[in-house]
N, C-alpha and C positions, 0 to 999 in steps of 0.2 A: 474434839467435842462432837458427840454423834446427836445431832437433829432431829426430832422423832415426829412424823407428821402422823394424822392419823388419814388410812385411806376410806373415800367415801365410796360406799357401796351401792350401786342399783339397786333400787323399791323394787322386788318383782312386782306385778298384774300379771292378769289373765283375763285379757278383754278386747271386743273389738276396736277399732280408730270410730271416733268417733267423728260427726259427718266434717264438722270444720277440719281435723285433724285429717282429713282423706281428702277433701278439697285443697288444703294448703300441700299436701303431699303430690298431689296429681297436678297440680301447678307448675309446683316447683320441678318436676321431672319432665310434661311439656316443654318448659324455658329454659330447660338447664344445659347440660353442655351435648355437645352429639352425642357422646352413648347415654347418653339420660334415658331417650324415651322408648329404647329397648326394657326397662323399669314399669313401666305403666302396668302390663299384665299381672304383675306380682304383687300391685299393688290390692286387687281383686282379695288377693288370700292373703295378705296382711293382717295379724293380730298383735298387741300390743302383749310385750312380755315383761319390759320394765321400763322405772320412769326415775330422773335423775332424782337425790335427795336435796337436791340443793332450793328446790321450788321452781324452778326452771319447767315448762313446758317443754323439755326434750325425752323424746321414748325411743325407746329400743323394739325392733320386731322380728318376729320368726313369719317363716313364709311357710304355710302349708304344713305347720306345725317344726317347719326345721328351721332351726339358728345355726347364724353364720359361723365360722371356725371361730374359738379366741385367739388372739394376736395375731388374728391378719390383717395385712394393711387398709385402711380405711379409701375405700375410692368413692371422691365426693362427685357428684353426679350436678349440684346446683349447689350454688352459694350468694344469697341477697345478702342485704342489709334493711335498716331503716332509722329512721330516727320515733323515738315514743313520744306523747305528749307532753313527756317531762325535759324534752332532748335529750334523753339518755341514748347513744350509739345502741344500736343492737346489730345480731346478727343471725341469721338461719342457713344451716346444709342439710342436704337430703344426702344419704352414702348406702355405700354396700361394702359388702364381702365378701371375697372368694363368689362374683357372679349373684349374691343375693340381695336382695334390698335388708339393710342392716337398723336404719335408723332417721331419726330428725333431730339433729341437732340445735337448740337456740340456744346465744349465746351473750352475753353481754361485753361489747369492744372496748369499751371504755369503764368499764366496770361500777357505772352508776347505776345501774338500774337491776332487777330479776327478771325476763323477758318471759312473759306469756303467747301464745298465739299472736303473729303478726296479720294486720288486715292486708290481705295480696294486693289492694290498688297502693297500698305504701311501701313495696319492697322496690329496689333499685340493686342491682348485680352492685356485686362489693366491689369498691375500691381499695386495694392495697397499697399503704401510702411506696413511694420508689424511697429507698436509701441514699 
């Protein structure tokens, strides 16, 4: 029996980050892992190119008018968590590709909630539960 999913496509844009979206970006690459904040300059020329369809606050971006390869591997640079007022788990990465800043990833962990913009004094570095 063959499965058939249907696959969900990125919203293009064509817009700058806007200021919280550039503040939660330039945080997250401050605090994130050591090569993170070799990231920071590109964040400068950052434009947003598309946005998940899911309702997700995660965008994709071209730097200087150029995007990343497709299917290169994704190099996460920072990865929080938090919890929302509803206790819904959530989660946020900042990533690249092939050397470029790629993206912002939010994510819901527990899958109760749709995460919007996290306030940076509520992220806490993820805990990945041990096996």
């Amino acid at each position: 029996m063959k499965i058939m999913t249907k696959e969900r496509k990125s919203i293009p844009e064509d817009r700058p980050l806007t200021a919280e979206e550039t503040a939660l970006v330039r945080w997250l690459l401050e605090h994130g892992f050591a090569e993170a904040d070799a990231f920071v300059p590109q964040l400068e020329q950052a434009r947003v190119v598309s946005r998940c369809p899911c309702g997700c606050a995660s965008i994709n971006f071209s730097i200087e008018g150029k995007l990343p390869p497709i299917g290169d591997p994704l190099q996460v640079l920072s990865d929080y968590e938090w919890e929302s007022e509803s206790g819904a788990k959530l989660g946020v990465f900042v990533f690249a590709k092939a050397g470029i800043l790629a993206g912002l990833e939010i994510w819901s962990i527990d899958g109760l909630g749709t995460p919007t913009l996290p306030r940076i004094e509520s992220l806490v570095p993820i805990r990945w539960a041990k096996d």
